[in-house]
C-alpha positions as a Markdown table, in Angstrom:
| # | Residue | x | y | z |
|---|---|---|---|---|
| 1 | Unk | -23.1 | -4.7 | -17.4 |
| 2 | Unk | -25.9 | -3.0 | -18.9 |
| 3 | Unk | -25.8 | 1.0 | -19.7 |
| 4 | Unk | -28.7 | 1.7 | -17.3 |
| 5 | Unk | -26.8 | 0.1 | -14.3 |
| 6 | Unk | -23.8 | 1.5 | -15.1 |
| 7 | Unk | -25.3 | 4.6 | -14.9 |
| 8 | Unk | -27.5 | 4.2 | -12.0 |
| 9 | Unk | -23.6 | 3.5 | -10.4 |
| 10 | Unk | -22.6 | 6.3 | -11.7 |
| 11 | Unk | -25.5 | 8.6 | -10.5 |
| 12 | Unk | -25.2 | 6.7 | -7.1 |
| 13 | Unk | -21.7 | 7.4 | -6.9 |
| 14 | Unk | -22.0 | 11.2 | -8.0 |
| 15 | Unk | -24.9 | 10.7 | -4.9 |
| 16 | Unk | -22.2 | 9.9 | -2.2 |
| 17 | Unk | -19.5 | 12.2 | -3.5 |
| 18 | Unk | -22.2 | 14.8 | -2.5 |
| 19 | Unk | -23.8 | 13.8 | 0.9 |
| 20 | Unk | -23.4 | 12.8 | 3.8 |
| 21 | Unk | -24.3 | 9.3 | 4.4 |
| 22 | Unk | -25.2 | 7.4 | 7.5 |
| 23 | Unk | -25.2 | 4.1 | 9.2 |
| 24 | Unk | -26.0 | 2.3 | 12.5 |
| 25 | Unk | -25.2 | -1.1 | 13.8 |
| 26 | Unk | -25.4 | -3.4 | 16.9 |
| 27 | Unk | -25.5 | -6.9 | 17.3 |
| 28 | Unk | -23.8 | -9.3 | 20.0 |
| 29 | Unk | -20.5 | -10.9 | 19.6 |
| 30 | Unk | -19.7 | -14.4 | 22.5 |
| 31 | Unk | -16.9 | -15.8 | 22.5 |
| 32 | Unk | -15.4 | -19.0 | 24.8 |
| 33 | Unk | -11.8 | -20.5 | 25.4 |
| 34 | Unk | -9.4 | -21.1 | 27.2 |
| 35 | Unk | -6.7 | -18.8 | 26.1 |
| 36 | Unk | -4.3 | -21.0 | 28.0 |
| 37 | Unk | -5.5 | -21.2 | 31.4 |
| 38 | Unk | -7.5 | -23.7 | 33.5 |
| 39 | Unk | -10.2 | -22.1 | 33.2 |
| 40 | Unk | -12.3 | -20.8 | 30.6 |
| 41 | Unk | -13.2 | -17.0 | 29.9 |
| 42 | Unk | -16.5 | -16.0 | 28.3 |
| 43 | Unk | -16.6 | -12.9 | 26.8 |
| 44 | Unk | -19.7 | -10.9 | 25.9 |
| 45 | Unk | -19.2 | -8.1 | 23.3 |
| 46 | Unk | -21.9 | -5.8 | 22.7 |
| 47 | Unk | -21.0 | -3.1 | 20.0 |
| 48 | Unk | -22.7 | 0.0 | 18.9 |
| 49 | Unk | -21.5 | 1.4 | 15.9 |
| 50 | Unk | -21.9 | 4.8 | 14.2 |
| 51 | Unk | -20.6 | 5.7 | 10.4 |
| 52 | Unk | -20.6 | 8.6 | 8.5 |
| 53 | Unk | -19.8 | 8.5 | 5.0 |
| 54 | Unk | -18.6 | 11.2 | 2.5 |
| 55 | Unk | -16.8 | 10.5 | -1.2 |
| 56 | Unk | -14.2 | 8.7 | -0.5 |
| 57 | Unk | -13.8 | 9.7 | 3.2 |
| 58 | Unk | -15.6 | 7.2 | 6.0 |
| 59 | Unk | -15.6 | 8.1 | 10.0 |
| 60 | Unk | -16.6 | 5.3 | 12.4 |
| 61 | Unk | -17.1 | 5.3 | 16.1 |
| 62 | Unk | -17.7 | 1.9 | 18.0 |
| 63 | Unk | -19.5 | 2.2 | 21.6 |
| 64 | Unk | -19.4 | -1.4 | 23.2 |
| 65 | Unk | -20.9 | -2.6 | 26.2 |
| 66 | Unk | -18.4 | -5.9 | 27.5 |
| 67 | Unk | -19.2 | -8.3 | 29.9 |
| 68 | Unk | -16.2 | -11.1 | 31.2 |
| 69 | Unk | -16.8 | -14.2 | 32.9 |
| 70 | Unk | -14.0 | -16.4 | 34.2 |
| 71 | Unk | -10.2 | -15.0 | 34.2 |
| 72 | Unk | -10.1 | -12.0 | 32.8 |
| 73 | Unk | -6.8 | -12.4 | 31.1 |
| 74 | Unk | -4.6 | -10.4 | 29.0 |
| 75 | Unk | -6.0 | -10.9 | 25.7 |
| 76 | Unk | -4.6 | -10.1 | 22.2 |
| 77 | Unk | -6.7 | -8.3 | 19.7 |
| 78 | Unk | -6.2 | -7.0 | 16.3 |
| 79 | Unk | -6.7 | -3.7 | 17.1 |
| 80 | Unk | -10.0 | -3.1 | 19.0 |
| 81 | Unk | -8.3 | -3.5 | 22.4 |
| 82 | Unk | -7.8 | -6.1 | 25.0 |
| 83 | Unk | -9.1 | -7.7 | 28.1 |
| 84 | Unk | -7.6 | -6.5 | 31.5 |
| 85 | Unk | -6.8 | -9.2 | 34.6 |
| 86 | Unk | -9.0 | -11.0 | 36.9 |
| 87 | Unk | -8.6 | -14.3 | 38.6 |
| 88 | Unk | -12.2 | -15.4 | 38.4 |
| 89 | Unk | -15.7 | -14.1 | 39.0 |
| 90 | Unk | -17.0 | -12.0 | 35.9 |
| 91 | Unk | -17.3 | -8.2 | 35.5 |
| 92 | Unk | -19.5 | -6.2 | 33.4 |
| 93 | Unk | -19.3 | -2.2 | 31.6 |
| 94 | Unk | -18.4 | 0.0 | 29.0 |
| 95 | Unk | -15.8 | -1.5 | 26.9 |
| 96 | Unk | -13.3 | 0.5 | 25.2 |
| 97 | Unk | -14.1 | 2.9 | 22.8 |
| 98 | Unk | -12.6 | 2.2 | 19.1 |
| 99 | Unk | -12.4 | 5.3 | 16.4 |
| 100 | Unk | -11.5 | 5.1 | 12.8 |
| 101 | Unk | -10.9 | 7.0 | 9.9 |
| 102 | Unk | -11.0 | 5.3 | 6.4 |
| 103 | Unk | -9.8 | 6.5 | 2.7 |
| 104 | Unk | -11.0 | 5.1 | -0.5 |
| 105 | Unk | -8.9 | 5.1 | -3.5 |
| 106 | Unk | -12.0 | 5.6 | -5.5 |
| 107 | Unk | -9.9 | 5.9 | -8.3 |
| 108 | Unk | -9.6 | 2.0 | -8.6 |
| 109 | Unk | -12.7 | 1.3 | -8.7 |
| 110 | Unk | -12.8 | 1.6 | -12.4 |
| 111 | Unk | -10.6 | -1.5 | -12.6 |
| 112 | Unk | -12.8 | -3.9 | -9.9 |
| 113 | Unk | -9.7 | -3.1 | -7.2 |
| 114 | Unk | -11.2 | -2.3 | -4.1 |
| 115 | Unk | -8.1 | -0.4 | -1.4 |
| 116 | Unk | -9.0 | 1.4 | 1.5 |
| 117 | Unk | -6.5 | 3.0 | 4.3 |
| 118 | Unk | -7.5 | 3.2 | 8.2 |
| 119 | Unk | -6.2 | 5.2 | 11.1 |
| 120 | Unk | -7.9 | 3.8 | 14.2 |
| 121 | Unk | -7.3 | 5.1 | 17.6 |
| 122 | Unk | -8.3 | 2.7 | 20.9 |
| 123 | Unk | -9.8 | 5.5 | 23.9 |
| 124 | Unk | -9.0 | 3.3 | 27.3 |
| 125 | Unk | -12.7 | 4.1 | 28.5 |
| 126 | Unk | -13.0 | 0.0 | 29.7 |
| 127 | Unk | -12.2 | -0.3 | 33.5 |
| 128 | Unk | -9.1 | -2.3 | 34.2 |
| 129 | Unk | -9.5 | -2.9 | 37.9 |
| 130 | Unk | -12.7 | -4.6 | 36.8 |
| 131 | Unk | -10.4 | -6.5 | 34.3 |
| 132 | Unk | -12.3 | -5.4 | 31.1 |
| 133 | Unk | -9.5 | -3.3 | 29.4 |
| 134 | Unk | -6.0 | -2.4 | 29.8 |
| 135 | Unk | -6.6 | 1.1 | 30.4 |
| 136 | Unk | -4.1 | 2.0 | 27.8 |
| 137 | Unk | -4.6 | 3.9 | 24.3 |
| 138 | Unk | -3.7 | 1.7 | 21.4 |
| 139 | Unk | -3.4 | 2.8 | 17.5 |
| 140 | Unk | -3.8 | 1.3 | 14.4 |
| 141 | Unk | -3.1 | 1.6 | 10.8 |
| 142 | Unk | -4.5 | -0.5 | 8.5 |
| 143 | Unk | -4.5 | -1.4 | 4.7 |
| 144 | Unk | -7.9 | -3.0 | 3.1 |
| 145 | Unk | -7.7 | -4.9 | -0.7 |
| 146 | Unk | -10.4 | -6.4 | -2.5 |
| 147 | Unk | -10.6 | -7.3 | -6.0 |
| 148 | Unk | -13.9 | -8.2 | -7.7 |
| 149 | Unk | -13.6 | -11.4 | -10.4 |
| 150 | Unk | -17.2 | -12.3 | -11.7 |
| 151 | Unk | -19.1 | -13.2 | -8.2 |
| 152 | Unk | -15.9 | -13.8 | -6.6 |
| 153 | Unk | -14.1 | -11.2 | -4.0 |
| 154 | Unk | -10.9 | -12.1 | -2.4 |
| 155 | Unk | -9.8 | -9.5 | -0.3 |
| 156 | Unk | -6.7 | -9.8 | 2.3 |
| 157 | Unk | -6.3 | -6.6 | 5.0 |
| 158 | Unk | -2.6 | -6.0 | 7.1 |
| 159 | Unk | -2.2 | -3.7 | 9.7 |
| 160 | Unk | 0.2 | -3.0 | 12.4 |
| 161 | Unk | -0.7 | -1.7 | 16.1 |
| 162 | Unk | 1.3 | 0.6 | 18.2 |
| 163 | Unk | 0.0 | -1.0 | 21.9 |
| 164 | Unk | -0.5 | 1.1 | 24.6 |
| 165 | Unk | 1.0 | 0.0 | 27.8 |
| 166 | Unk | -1.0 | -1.3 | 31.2 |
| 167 | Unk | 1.1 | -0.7 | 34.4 |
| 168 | Unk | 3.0 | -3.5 | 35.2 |
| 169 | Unk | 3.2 | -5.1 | 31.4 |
| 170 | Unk | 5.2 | -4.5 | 28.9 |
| 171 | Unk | 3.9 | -5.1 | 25.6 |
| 172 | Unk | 4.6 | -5.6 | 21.9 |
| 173 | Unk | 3.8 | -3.6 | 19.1 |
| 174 | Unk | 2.0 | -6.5 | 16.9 |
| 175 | Unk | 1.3 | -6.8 | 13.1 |
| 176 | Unk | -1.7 | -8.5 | 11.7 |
| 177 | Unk | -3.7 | -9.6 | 8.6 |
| 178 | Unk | -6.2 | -11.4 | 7.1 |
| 179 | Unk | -7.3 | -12.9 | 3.8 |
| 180 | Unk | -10.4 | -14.3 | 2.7 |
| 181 | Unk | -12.9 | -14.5 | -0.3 |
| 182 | Unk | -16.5 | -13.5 | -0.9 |
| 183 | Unk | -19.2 | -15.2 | -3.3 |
| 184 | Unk | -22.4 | -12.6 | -4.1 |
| 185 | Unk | -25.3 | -15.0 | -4.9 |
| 186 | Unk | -27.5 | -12.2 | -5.4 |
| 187 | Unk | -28.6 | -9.1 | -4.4 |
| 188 | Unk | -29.5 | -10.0 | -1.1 |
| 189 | Unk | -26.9 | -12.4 | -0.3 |
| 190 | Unk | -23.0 | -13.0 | -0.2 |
| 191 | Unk | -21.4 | -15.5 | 2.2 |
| 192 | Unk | -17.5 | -15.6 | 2.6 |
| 193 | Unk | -14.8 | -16.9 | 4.7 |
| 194 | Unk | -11.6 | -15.8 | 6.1 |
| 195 | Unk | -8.4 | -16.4 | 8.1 |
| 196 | Unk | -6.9 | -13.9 | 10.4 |
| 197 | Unk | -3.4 | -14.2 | 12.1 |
| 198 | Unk | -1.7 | -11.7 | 14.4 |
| 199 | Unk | 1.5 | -11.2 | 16.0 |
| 200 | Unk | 1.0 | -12.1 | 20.0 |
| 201 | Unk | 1.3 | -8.8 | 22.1 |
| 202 | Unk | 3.1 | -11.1 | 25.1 |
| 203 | Unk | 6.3 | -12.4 | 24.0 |
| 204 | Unk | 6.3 | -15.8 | 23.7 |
| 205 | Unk | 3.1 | -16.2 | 23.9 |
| 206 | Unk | 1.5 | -18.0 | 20.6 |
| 207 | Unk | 0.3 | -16.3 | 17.9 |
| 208 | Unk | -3.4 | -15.8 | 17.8 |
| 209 | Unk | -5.5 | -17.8 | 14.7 |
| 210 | Unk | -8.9 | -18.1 | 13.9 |
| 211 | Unk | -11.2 | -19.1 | 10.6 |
| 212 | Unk | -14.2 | -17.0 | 10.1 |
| 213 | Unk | -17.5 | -17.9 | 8.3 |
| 214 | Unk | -20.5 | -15.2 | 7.4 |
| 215 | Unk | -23.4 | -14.5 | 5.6 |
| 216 | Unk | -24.7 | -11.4 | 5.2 |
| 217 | Unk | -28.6 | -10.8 | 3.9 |
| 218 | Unk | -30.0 | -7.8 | 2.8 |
| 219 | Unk | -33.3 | -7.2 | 3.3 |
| 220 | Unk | -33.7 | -3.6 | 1.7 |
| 221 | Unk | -31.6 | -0.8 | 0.7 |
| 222 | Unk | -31.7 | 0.4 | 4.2 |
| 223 | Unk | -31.6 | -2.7 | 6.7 |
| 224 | Unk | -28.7 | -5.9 | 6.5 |
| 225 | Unk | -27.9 | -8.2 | 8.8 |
| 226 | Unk | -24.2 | -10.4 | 9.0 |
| 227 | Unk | -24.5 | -13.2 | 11.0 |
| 228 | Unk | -21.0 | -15.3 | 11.5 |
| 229 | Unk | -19.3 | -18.0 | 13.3 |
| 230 | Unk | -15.8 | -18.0 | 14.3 |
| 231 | Unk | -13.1 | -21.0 | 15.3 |
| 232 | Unk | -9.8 | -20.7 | 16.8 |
| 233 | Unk | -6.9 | -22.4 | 15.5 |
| 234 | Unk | -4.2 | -21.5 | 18.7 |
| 235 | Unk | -4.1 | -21.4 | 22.3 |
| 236 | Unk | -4.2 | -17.9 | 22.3 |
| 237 | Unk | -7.8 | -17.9 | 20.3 |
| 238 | Unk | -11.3 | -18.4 | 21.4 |
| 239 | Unk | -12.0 | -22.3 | 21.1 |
| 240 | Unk | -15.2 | -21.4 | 19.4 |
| 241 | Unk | -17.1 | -18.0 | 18.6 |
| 242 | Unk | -19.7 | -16.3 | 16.9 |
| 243 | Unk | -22.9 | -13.3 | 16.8 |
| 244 | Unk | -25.1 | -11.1 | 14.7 |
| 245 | Unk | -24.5 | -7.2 | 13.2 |
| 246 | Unk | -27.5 | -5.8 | 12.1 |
| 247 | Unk | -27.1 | -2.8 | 9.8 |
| 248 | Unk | -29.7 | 0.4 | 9.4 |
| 249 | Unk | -28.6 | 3.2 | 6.7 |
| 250 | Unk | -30.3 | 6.3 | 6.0 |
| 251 | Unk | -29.4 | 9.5 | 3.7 |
């Protein structure tokens, strides 16, 4: 690395230490299976995120708006939540309201090690008569580790969720994790892939699996866009899914 980019980090750093900064998404997120049933459930996931950043602190609220088509059944998530029951028909509202806080260990950054450490709390705001949440609070903690080797990032995340609990379920507390790797062909671009597994909140039910591809373009210092496709790989997965974040930051 050249000295001027090193200290351009360096003065960007000092930068973020200092101020607050800010961030904005939304996108769309569809996804389709079967989750076991005879029929198939479409699920339409419309986020809206807000992040505030400051040193090594980051606080995140996600907004969605959900819409379900087909049985609305119990469905397990990492830690964003779940879909409530309905035979058929589809229902559409606010989903449930996700909110984080994250920790860097900024003093590994030195070394190319990337760890970060996540609270998350679920807020029940999704209606469960209308089968769009459980209308239970859910928390997560989470643990975030990437490593940077050349243009290569592999990073793997594991978590565990304390699940709230819908009347007339009972429910597991579930672990869950992922691992993946990331290739930065320039400044603009990085595409990656990754595999997520979690524990099934049902007993017995399987395990929920899926394979994730994304590319992520940046088309200024202040606008990004991730676009992805996602694959299940159980019966407890979306048979195929996919969508589109796009990213605004401002200082």
């Amino acid at each position: 690395m050249m000295c001027g980019s090193a200290g351009a980090a360096q003065a960007q750093d000092s930068f973020a230490d200092a101020f607050w900064q800010f961030r904005a998404s939304s996108g769309m997120d569809f996804s389709s299976g079967y989750y076991g049933a005879l029929k198939r459930t479409e699920i339409l996931y419309v986020p809206a995120t807000f992040q505030a950043a400051k040193g090594p602190w980051t606080l995140k609220a996600v907004v969605p708006f959900i819409r379900v088509s087909g049985p609305a059944l119990l469905l397990d998530g990492a830690a964003e939540g779940a879909a409530g029951l309905r035979n058929s028909g589809h229902a559409e509202g606010l989903g449930d309201i996700n909110l984080s806080a994250t920790y860097a260990l900024e003093s590994l950054y030195s070394l190319g090690l990337y760890v970060d450490l996540t609270a998350r709390v679920k807020v029940p705001t999704a209606s469960f008569a209308k089968g769009l949440g459980t209308g239970a609070w859910d928390s997560a903690f989470q643990v975030d580790v990437a490593k940077t080797l050349g243009d290569f990032m592999p990073f793997a995340s594991f978590g565990y969720r304390l699940t709230g609990q819908p009347a007339g379920f009972t429910l597991r507390d579930v672990g869950y994790g992922s691992a993946g790797v990331q290739y930065t062909w320039s400044e603009r671009v990085t595409t990656g892939l990754s595999y997520d597994l979690r524990e099934a909140a049902i007993k017995g039910a399987a395990a929920p699996q899926e394979g994730t591809v994304y590319l992520n373009y940046k088309f200024s210092d202040d606008w990004s866009a991730n676009f992805y496709g996602v694959a299940g790989l159980s019966q407890n997965s979306p048979s195929a899914g996919g969508g589109v974040v796009v990213t605004y930051r401002w200082r």
